[in-house]
C-alpha positions in Angstrom: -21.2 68.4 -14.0 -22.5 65.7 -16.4 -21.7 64.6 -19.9 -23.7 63.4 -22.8 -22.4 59.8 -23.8 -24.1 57.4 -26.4 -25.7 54.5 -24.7 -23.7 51.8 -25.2 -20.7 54.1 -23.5 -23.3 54.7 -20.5 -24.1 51.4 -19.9 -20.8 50.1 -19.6 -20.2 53.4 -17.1 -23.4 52.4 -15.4 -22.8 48.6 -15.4 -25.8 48.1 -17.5 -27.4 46.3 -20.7 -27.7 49.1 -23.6 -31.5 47.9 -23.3 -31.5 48.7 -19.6 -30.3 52.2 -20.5 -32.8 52.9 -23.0 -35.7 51.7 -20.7 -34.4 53.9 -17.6 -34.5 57.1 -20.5 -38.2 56.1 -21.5 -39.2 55.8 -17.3 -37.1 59.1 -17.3 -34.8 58.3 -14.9 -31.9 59.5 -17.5 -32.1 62.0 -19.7 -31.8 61.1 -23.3 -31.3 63.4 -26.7 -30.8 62.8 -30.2 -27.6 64.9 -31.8 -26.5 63.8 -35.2 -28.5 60.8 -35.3 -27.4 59.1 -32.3 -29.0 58.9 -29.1 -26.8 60.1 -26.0 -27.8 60.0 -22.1 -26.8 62.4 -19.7 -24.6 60.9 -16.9 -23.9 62.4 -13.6 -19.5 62.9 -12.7 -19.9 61.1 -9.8 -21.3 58.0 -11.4 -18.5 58.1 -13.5 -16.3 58.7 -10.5 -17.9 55.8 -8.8 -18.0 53.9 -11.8 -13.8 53.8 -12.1 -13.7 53.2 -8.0 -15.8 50.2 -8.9 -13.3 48.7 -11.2 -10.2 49.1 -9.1 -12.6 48.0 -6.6 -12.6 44.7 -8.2 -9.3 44.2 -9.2 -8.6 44.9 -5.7 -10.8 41.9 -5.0 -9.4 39.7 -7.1 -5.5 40.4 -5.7 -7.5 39.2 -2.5 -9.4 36.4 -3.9 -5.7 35.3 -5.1 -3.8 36.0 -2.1 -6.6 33.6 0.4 -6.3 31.1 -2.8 -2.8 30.6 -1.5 -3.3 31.0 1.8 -5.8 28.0 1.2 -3.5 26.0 -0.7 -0.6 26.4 1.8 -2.9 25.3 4.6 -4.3 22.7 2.8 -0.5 20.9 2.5 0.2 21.9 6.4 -2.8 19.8 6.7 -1.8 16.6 4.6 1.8 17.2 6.7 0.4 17.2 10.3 -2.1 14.1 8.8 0.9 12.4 7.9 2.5 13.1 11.5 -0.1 11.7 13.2 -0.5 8.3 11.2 3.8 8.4 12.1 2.9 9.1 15.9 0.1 6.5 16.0 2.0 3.3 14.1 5.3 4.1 16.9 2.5 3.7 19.8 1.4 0.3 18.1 4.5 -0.7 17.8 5.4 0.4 21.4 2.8 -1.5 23.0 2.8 -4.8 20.9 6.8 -4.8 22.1 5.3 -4.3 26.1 3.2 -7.0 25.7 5.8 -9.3 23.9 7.9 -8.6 26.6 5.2 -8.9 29.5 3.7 -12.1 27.9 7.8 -13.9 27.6 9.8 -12.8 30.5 11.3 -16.1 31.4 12.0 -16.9 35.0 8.4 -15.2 36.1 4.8 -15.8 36.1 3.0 -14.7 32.9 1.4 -11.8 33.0 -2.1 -10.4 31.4 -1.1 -8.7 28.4 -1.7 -4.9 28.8 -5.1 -3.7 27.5 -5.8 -3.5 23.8 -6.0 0.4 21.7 -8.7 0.7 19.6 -8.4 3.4 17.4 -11.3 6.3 16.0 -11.0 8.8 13.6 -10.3 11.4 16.8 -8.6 9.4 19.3 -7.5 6.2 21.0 -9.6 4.4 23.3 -8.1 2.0 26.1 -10.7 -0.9 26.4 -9.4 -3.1 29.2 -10.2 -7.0 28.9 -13.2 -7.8 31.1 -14.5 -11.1 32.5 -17.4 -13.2 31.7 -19.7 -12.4 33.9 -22.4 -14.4 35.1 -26.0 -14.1 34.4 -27.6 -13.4 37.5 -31.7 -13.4 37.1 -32.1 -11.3 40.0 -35.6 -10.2 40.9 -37.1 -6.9 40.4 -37.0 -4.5 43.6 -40.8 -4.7 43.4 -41.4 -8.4 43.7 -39.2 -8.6 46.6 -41.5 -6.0 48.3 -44.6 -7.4 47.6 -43.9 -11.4 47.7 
């Protein structure tokens, strides 16, 4: 079954411009017909129907858009928290080995020892670099002057 609306109630129901509605009627995609001086287009139940759907559709949507906006925010502060955690975790291991090497470096009654080697820190983790010794320049020759001399 269809009805006969005016145009401005069938492109609201069709999710159109007014102008869009009249242009589909000239094309003769909608039927159109004048009754007491005002134009009215015939529209189809189930674009009605599917019209209404389309609406709780989208306040359907936006309960969900909500919802994930929370679910966003509430991640976002476990985040910062775990952040904050780490920063905690990585100050007590700075402290922890500057007191190892205090210790190491001052223990009366023995021989001093190397300190232990220093952290240095990335955005992703902690890299042990160990001190290393000057090492000598050595101007050894290429494999392929020994061969050939």
């Amino acid at each position: 079954m269809a009805r006969w609306l005016t145009i401005k109630e069938a492109a609201a129901i069709l999710d159109l411009t007014p102008d869009a509605v009249r242009k589909r009627a000239k094309r003769g995609q909608l039927q159109i017909r004048i009754q007491d001086g005002i134009q009215r287009v015939l529209v189809e139940d189930d674009r009605i129907l599917s019209s209404t759907v389309g609406h709780a559709t989208s306040e359907a949507q936006g309960a969900l858009v909500e919802a994930l906006r929370g679910q966003i925010a509430q991640l976002t502060e476990q985040n910062r928290q775990l952040f904050e955690q780490l920063q905690m975790v990585n100050d007590s291991d700075k402290l922890h080995t500057e007191i190892i090497r205090r210790f190491l470096v001052l223990t009366p009654g023995s021989a001093p020892m190397a300190p232990p080697a220093e952290a240095v820190e990335t955005p992703t983790a902690t890299v042990i670099q160990t001190p290393t010794a000057p090492i000598a320049e050595a101007k050894a020759r290429p494999w392929w002057r020994r061969l050939w001399q």
